[in-house]
C-alpha positions in Angstrom: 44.3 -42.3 62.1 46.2 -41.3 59.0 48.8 -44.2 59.6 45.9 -46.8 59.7 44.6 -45.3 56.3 48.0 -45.4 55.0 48.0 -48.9 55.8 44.9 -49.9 54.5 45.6 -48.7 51.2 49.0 -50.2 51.5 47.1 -53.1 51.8 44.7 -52.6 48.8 47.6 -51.8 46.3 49.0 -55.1 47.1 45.7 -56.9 46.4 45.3 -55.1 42.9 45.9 -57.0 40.0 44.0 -55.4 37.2 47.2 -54.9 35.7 48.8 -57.6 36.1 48.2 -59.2 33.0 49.0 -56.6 30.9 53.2 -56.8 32.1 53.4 -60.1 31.7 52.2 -60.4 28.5 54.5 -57.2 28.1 57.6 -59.7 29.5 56.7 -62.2 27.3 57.1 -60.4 24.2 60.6 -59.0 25.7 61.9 -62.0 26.2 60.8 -63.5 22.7 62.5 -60.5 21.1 65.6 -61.0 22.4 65.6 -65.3 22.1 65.0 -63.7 18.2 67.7 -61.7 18.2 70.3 -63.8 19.8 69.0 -66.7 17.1 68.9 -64.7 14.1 71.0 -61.7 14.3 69.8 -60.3 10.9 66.6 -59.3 13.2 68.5 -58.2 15.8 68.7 -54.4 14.0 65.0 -54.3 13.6 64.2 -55.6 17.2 66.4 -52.7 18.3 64.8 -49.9 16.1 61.1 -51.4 17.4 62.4 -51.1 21.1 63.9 -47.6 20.3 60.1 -46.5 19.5 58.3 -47.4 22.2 61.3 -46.1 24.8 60.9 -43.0 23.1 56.9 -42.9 23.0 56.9 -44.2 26.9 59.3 -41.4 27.8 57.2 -38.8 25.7 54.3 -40.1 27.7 55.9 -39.6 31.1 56.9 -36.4 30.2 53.1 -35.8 30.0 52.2 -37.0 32.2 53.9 -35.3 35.2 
């Protein structure tokens, strides 16, 4: 019985996608940093220091969160 439920909710996490949106809007804004940076590389040092921040507020966050 527990390999059905296992399934099933196998099955339900595949369906899911409430979040969906959110990463690729997330990729798109990744990938229009970096088409900056390689076009003007006087942004390039400021893209870096923005992406610095949020790696180090997401790892904060994981920390927290286990």
């Amino acid at each position: 019985m527990t390999r059905i439920n296992n399934l099933l909710l196998t099955l339900k996490i595949w369906k899911d996608t409430k979040g969906q949106d959110l990463i690729e809007y997330a990729l798109m804004a990744g990938f229009v940093a970096v088409a900056a940076g390689a076009i003007m590389p006087s942004v390039s040092n400021s893209i870096s220091t923005i992406f610095s921040k949020i790696a180090s507020s997401m790892t904060s966050a994981a920390a927290q969160g286990s």
